[in-house]
N, C-alpha and C positions, 0 to 999 in steps of 0.2 A: 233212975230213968227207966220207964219202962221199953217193952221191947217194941213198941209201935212209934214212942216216939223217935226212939234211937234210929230203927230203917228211915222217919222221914230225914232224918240230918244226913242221915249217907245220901239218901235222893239228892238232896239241897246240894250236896258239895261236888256230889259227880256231877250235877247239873252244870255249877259253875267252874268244875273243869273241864266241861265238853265244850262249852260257851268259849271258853277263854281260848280253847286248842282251835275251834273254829276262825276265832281271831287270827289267830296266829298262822293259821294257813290259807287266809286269806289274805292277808298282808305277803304272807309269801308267792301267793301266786302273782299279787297287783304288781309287785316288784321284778319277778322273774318279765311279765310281760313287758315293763316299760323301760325298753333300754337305756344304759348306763349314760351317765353324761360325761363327755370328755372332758379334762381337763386339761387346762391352757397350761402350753411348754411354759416351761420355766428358764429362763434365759440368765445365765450366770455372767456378772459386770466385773469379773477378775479377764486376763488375757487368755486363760489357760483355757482350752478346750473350746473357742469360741471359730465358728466357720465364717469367716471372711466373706467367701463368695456366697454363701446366701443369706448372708445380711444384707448384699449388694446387692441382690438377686430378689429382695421383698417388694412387692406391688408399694406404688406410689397409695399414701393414704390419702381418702377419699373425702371429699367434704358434702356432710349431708343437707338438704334444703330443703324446711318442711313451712310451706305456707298456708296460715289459719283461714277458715274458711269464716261465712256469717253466721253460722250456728256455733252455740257455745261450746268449746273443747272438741269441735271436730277440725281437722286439718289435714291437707294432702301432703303424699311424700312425692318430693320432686325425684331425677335420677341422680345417683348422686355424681360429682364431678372430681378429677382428679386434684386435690390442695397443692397447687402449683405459686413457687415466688417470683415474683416479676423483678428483685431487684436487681437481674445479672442483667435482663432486657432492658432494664431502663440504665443502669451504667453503660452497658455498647453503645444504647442510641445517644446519652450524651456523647461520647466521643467521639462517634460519627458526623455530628452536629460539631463540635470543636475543630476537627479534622477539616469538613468540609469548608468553615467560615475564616480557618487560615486558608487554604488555597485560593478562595477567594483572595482576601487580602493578599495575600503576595502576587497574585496574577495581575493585580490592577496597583502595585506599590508602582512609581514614576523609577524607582531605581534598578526595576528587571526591565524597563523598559526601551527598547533597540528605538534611538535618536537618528541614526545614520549608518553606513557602512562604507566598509573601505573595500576598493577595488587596487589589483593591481595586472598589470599587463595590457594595457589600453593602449591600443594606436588609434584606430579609426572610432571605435565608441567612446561615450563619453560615462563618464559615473551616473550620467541623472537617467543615460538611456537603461541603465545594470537596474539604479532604483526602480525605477517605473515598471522594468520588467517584473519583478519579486514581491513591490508592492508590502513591503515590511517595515516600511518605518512606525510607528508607536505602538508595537505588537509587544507580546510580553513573550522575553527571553525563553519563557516554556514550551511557547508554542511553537517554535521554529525549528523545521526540519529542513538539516541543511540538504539529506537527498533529494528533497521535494524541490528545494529551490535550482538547485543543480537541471534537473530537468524541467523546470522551466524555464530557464535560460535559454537548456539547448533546444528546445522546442520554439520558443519565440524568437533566438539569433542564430538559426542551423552555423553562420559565419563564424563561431564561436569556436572551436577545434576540442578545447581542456575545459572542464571547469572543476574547482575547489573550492569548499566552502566549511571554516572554519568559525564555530562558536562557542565564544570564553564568556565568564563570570566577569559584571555582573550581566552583560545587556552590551554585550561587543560580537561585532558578526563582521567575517573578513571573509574577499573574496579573491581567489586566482584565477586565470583566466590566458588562452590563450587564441589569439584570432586566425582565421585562416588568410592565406594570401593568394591572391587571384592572380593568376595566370591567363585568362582568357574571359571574356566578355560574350557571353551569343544573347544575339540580338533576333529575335525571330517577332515578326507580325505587332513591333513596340513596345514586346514586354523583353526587358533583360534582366539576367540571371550572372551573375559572376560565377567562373568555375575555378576549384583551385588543381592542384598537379594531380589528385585524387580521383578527380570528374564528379566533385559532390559540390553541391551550386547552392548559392546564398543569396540574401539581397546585398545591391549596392549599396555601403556606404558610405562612399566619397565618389562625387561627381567627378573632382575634379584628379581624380588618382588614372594615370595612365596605362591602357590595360589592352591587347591586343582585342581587336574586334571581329568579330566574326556573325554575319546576316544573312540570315535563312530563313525562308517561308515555313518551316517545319522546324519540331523539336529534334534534339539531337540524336543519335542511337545508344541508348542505353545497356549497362548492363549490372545485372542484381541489381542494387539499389540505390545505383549512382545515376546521377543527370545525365552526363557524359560518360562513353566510352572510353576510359583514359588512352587509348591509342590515337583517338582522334586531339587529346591533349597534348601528348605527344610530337603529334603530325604539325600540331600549330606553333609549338616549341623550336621546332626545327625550321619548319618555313620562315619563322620573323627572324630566321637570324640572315635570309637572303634577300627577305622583300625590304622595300626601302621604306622609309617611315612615314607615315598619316595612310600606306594602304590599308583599307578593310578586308582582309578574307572573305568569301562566299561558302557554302556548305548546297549541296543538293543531291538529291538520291540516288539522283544516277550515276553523278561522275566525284562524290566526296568532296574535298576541300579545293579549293583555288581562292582567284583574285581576279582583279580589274587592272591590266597593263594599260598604264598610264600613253601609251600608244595608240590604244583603243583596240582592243582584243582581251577577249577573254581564255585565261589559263587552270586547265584543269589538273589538280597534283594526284587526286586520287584518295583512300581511306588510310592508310597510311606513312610511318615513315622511314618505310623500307628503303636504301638506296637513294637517301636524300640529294646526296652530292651529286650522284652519276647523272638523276633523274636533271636536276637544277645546270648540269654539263650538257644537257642533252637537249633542254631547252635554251640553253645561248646560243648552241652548233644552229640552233633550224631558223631563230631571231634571224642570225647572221645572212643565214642562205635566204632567206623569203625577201628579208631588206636587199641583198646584192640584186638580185630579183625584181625587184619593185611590187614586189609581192604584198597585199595587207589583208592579212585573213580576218577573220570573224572566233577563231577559236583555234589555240592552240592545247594538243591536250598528249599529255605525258606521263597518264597514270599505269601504263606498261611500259618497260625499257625498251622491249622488244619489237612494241608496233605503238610507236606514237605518229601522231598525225595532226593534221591544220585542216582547218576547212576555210573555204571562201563565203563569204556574203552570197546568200540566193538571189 
């Protein structure tokens, strides 16, 4: 070989290793610039080494939603949504729906159903007036509150003093009860009110039950939240054990309690019943003297020991 051909083969081969190193650092720089790609953990399915809590702790996976459009292989990407299972939603709502269509049914079964009730302690009301008040006959044993009934009672029969109300299995409702008892009758402008030893006042319910009477233009003097004054109950307690019977007592502002002497004179006793006896001694003494007398006054009145006095007819 001579020596012109030999330098061009050295040209030829350093050429093709200059070519080849330019490759090779250009591959190296294309790589240097385009950074590395992560690669996906690796998650190990033995127990050992595994974190509970951020496996617990991983985003809900997502469900993607891509709908094609009218051009060929074009299509949009929806956003995508959390992959959520409805089966635990749809077991609650059955049993909700099971749950509620028993209640149903039992609330309208004939055998929770309250037919009647028993009362006990009845003098003057009767069972049908107890029913009528509560209004619970064919109500379903669920629904019955015996507090509620309780206070309706004693709101519709103040007369009523106790009440108790007991309810058993299946659709049994019993009641106790105790009534008040009147002592006095005020009779003011044709409305009456029965009052019992308390001074708390009811309707009547027995016409024919005998009750002292007491008739006044005016309601009585109250006090808190009684009808009557119980002293003035009292006062009337004490007087019918002196006055003779079918008199009516009187009540007036200015002079308290008295009556109508079947003589024809009117007797004032006063607001209480202080010194019942002396007071009732004091009015025989002056009867005595005015009759020896021939005295007929218009008013005798006794509501001081100290200065009682008689007036005459003007």
């Amino acid at each position: 070989m001579s020596r012109v051909q030999r330098t061009r083969v050295e040209q030829g081969v350093g050429s093709r290793k200059s070519a080849q190193m330019r490759r090779t650092q250009g591959a190296s720089r294309l790589s240097s610039s385009v950074p590395s790609r992560r690669m996906p953990p690796v998650l190990s399915r033995s127990g050992i080494g595994i974190n509970s809590v951020a496996l617990d702790n991983r985003p809900v996976p997502r469900r993607r939603v891509d709908v094609p459009l009218s051009s060929p292989g074009a299509e949009i990407r929806l956003p995508a949504v959390p992959a959520v299972s409805n089966k635990w939603r749809l077991l609650s709502g059955l049993i909700s729906v099971s749950l509620l269509l028993g209640l149903i049914l039992l609330t309208n079964n004939e055998l929770f159903q309250v037919n009647g009730i028993q009362v006990q302690g009845l003098e003057r009301f009767t069972e049908r007036d107890i029913s009528q008040a509560i209004n619970i006959t064919g109500s379903s044993i669920f629904f019955i509150n015996p507090e509620r009934i309780k206070n309706d009672l004693q709101l519709t029969y103040p007369g009523l003093s106790e009440v108790d109300v007991q309810v058993t299995w299946p659709a049994s409702v019993s009641i106790s009860l105790k009534e008040r008892s009147p002592v006095l009758a005020w009779n003011w402008d044709g409305h009456v009110r029965w009052v019992d030893e308390n001074g708390v006042a009811f309707e009547p319910h027995d016409e024919g039950l005998d009750v002292v009477q007491v008739r006044s233009i005016i309601l009585p003097p109250t006090i808190d939240d009684r009808f009557v004054d119980p002293r003035i109950v009292r006062t009337v307690a004490a007087l019918d054990d002196y006055l003779p019977e079918q008199v009516d007592m009187i009540y007036t502002a200015e002079h308290g309690l008295g009556w109508h002497d079947a003589r024809g004179w009117v007797v004032y006793f006063g607001f209480n019943d202080d010194n019942a006896e002396q007071k009732m001694n004091v009015y025989q003494s002056m009867v005595e003297y005015l009759e020896g007398k021939r005295i007929k006054p218009s008013i005798i009145n006794i509501e001081f020991l100290d200065s009682p006095y008689f007036r005459m007819e003007s």
